[in-house]
N, C-alpha and C positions, 0 to 999 in steps of 0.2 A: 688769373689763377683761381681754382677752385678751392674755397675754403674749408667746405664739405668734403672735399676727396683728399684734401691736406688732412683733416681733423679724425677721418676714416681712417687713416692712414699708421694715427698715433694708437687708435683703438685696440686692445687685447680682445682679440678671437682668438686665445686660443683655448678655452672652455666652448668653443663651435668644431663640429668635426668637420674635417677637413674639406666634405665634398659640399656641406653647406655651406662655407664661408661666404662664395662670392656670393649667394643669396642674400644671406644675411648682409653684408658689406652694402649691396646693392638698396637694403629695404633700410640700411641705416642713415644711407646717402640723400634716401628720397624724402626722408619724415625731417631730416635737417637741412633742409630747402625747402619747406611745406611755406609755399604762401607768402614768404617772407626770408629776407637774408635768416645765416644760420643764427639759432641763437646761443647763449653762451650755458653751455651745461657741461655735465658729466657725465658720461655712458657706460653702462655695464651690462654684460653680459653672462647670464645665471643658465647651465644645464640642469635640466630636469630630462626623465626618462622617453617622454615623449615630446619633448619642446622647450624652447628657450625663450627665456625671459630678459628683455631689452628694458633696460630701464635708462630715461632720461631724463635726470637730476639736474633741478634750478632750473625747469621750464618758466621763462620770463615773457612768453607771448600767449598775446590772445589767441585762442585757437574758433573760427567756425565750426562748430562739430558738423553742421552737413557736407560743407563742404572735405572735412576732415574724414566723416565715414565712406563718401563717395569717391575721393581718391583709395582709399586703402583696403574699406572695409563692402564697398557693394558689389552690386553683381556685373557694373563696367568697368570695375577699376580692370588698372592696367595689368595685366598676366603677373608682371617681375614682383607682381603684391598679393600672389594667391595663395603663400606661402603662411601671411599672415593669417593668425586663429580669432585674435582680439584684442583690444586695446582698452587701457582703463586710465582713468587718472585718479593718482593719489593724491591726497589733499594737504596741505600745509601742515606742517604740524612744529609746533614752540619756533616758530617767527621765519622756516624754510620755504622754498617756493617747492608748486605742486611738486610732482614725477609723473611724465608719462610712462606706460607701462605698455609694451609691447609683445604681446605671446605670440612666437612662429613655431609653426610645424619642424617638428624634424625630418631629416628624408630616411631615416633610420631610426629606429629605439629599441631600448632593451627591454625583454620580456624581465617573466619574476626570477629566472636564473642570469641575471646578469647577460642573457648572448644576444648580438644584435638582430634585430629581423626590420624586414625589408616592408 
């Protein structure tokens, strides 16, 4: 059994529109099997106007950052991660573990009158 696509599964998208879900689902599955079983955090998902914000709270593993930017962030990574904009980690702060931070494209966004463009 997949514990990833168990824990995917509990996750609230529904601050993701609709037709990004399985993207996002997709790029949420692959960063919590990076390298190593998943680890134990918290996931949220934050809309902004042109992209969303993936946060993964109580990151407890060491991460390779090359190996971490060449799955996700370079110019081989795999397609189902082109969606990805950037990736930052936040730093502990009064005795918490990091958060990774995730920013993906929207496949939509709103201009300055609220209407969607493509």
């Amino acid at each position: 059994m997949n514990h990833a696509v168990d824990f995917a599964d509990s996750i609230d998208f529904s601050k993701v529109d609709v037709a990004d879900r399985p993207t996002v689902r997709q790029i949420v599955i692959g960063i919590l099997t990076f390298n190593r079983s998943m680890p134990k955090v918290s996931v949220d998902i934050y809309a902004t106007p042109d992209h969303y914000n993936i946060t993964f709270k109580d990151w407890n593993q060491r991460i390779d950052d090359g190996e971490w930017y060449a799955k996700y962030l370079g110019s081989t990574r795999d397609d189902k991660y082109d969606s990805i904009l950037k990736s930052e980690t936040i730093p502990s702060e009064g005795g918490s573990q990091p958060v990774k931070l995730i920013k993906v494209r929207r496949s939509s966004f709103a201009n300055k009158d609220g209407k969607k463009k493509k």
